[in-house]
N, C-alpha and C positions, 0 to 999 in steps of 0.2 A: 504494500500500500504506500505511494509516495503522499508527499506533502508539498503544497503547493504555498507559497507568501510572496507579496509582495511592501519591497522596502521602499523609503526615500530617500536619495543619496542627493548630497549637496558638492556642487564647484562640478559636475558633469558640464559639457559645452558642447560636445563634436563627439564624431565618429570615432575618434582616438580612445577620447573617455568612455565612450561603451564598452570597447576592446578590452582598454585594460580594468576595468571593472570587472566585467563578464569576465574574462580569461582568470585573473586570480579565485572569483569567489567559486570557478567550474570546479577550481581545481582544490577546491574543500573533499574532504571524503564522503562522496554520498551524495554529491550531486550530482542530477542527471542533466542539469541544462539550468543555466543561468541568463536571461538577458538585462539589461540594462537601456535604457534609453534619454540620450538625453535630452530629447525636444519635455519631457515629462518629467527627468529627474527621478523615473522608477525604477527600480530592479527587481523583477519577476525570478524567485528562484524557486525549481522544482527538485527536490531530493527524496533520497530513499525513506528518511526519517525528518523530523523538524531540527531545525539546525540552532543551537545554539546564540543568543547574540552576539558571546565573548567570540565565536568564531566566524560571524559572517561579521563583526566588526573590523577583527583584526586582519581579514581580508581585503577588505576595500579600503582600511589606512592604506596597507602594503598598497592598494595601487594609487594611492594618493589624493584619495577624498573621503568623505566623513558620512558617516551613517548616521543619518537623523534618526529613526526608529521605525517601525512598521508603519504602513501607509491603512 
């Protein structure tokens, strides 16, 4: 059974900032698809289980913007 959320990520801009958004938080264990969007500032992440926020936080620092909290 996966689990589906969606975040608000702030300082997203461009197609750059989807990339490395999406690409770090893909690559949590247990997600099956992450996207990111920045016309909206959201990130949809689908995983095997509900993901932590210590972990989908410290993902999206690593790619260099800030997790506001769930949307």
């Amino acid at each position: 059974m996966s689990s589906t959320a969606t975040y608000k990520i702030s300082g997203m801009t461009c197609g750059h900032c989807e990339g490395a958004v999406s690409s770090e938080v893909a690559a949590l264990p247990g997600v099956t698809e992450a996207k990111a969007e920045a016309a909206t500032g959201l990130l949809t992440v689908t995983s095997e289980s509900p993901l932590t926020e210590e972990a989908l936080r410290g993902a999206v620092d690593e790619a260099g913007y800030e997790l506001v909290g769930q949307a």
